[in-house]
C-alpha positions, 0 to 999 in steps of 0.5 A: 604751139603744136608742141605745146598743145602735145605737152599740155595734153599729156599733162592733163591726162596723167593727171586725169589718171593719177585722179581716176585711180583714186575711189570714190570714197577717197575723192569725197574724204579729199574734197572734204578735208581741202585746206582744212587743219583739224585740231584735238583738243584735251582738258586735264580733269584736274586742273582743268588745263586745256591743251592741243592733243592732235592736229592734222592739215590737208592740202588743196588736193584734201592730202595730209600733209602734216600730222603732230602730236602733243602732250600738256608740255607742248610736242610729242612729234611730228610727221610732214607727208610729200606727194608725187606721181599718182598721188602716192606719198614718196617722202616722210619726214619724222620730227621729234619733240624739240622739232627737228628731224629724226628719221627721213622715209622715202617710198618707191611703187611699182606700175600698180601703185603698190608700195615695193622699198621704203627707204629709212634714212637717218637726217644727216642723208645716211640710209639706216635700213630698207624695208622691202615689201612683197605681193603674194597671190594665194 
């Protein structure tokens, strides 16, 4: 029992952390977007076609998680977002128009939750390149 309680406390307390991090404004745009998707709509102005432009979902937490663009001929691409630590996102995955995936990103940060690699890998698992990102102080 006591080993659970530990476990348990440790648990809430990251989580606690990972949530105090977050602005105030950032909270208040998540508690406003929880389970909310948002769509764009267009009309074409000549044959007064209406068609879906944009649409964006949000998690229980208010963090996207998807995001899709469309055209009047259905879609242009797609983007699914996957959260970790902190709340930072550590996976993107890039679908093309006919939905499958194009391009995988993976994220790494460092204690202050500053993005240090992104890591393109190409669908099949095979690393295309990394990006490496650098904090200079003036």
């Amino acid at each position: 029992m006591r080993k659970f309680l530990l476990t348990l406390a440790v648990v809430l307390g990251a989580a606690f952390s990972a949530h105090a991090q977050l602005s105030d404004a950032t909270l208040q745009k998540r508690e406003a977007h929880r389970n909310m998707t948002i769509k764009e709509w267009n009309t074409d102005a000549k044959s007064k076609t209406r068609f879906m432009d944009h649409m964006t979902r949000y998690d229980s937490d208010g963090r996207k998680v998807e995001e899709a663009e469309y055209t009047q001929y259905g879609l242009k691409w797609r983007e699914t977002y996957e959260y970790g630590e902190n709340d930072k996102i550590v996976k993107e995955v890039v679908y093309n128009e006919k939905n499958k995936p194009e391009l995988i990103r993976k994220y790494e940060y460092d204690a202050s939750n500053r993005k240090l690699k992104q890591y393109n890998y190409a669908p099949n698992g095979k690393l295309l390149h990394t990006k490496v990102f650098e904090y200079l102080v003036n």
